[in-house]
DRENMAR-44577 format. One record per residue (C-alpha): x, y, z; residue number from 0; residue in one letter. Coordinates in steps of 0.02 Angstrom, whole numbers. Example, Ala and Ser with C-alpha at 12.3 -4.5 7.8 and 13.67 -1.06 7.14 Angstrom:
residues 2
+--------+--------+--------+-----+---------+
!     c1 !     c2 !     c3 ! num ! residuo !
+--------+--------+--------+-----+---------+
!    615 !   -225 !    390 !   0 !       A !
!    684 !    -53 !    357 !   1 !       S !
+--------+--------+--------+-----+---------+
***
This chain:
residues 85
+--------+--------+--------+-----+---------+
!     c1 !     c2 !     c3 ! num ! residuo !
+--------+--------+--------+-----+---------+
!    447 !     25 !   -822 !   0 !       X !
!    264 !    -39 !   -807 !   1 !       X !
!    247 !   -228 !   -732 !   2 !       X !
!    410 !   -278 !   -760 !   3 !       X !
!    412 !   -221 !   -942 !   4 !       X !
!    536 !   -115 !  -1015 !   5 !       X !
!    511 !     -1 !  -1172 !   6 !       X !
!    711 !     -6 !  -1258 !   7 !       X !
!    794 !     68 !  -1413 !   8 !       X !
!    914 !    -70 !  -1471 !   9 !       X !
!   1068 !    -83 !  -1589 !  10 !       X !
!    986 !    -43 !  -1751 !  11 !       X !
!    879 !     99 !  -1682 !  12 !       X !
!    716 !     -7 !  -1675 !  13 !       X !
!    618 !    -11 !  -1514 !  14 !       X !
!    561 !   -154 !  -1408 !  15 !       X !
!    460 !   -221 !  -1255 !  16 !       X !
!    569 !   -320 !  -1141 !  17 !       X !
!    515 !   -419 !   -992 !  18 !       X !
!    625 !   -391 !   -843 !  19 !       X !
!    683 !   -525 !   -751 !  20 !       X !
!    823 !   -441 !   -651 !  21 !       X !
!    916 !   -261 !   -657 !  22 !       X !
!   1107 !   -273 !   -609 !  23 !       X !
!   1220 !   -138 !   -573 !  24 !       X !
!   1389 !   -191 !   -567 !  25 !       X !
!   1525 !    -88 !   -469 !  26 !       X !
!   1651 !   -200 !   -513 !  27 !       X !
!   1620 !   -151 !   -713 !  28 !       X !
!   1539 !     17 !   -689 !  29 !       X !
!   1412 !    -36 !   -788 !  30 !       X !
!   1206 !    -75 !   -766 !  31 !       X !
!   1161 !   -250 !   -851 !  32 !       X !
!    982 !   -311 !   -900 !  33 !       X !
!    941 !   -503 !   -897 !  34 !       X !
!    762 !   -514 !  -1022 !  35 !       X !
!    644 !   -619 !  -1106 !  36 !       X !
!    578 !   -541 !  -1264 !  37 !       X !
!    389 !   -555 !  -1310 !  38 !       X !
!    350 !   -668 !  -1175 !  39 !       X !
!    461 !   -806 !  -1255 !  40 !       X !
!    524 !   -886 !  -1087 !  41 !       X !
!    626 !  -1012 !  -1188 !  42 !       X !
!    742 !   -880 !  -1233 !  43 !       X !
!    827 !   -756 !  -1104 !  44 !       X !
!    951 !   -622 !  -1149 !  45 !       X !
!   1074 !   -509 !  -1052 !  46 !       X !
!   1126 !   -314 !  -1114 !  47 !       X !
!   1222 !   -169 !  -1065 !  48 !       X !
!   1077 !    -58 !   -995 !  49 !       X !
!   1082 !    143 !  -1028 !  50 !       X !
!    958 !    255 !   -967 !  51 !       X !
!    947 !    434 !  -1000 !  52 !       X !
!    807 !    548 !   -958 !  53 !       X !
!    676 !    531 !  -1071 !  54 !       X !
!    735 !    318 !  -1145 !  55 !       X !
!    836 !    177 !  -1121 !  56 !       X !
!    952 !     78 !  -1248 !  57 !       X !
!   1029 !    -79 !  -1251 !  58 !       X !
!   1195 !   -140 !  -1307 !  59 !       X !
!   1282 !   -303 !  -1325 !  60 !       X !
!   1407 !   -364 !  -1195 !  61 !       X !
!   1572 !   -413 !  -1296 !  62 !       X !
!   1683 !   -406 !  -1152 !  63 !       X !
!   1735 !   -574 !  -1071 !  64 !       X !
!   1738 !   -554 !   -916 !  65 !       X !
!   1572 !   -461 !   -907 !  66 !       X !
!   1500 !   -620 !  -1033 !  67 !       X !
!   1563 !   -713 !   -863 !  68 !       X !
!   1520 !   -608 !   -741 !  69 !       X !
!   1325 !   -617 !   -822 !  70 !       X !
!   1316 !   -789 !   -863 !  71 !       X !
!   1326 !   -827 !   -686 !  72 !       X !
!   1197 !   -685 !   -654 !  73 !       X !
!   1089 !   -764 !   -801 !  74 !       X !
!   1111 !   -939 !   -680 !  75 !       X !
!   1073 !   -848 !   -518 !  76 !       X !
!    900 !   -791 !   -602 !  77 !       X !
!    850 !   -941 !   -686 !  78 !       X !
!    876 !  -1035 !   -518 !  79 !       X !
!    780 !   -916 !   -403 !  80 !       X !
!    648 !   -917 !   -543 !  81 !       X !
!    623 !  -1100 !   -550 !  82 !       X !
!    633 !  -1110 !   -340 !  83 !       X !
!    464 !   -991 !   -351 !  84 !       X !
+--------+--------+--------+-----+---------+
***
């Protein structure tokens, strides 16, 4: 990860550079979430499933419920600490 960018392989095997806004590991699903913006677009910001192996990382889309939940209010909690800076 260089400068808050993120090199990832998504669904349909393409790769992309997403801009980090905040990495969350979450005991409570056992899983590591990503909240993005995608080519600087601000406008637009986007939560994933992160996986990391040794040598990449991929992204998958939440479709659980309660982790849609549990992120939106993550998603909130950036957005606000973003706009207080």
């Amino acid at each position: 990860m260089e400068d808050n960018k993120l090199k990832v392989t998504i669904e349909d095997g393409s790769e992309v550079t997403v801009n980090v806004l905040d990495i969350i590991d979450s005991l409570e699903f056992n899983k590591t979430f990503i909240i993005y913006t995608v080519n600087d677009n601000k406008e637009n910001i986007f939560a994933s499933i992160l996986n990391e192996t040794e040598t990449s990382f991929s992204l998958d889309t939440i479709t659980n419920k309660n982790e849609i939940d549990y992120i939106n209010k993550e998603i909130d909690r950036v957005v606000d600490s973003n706009y207080e800076n």
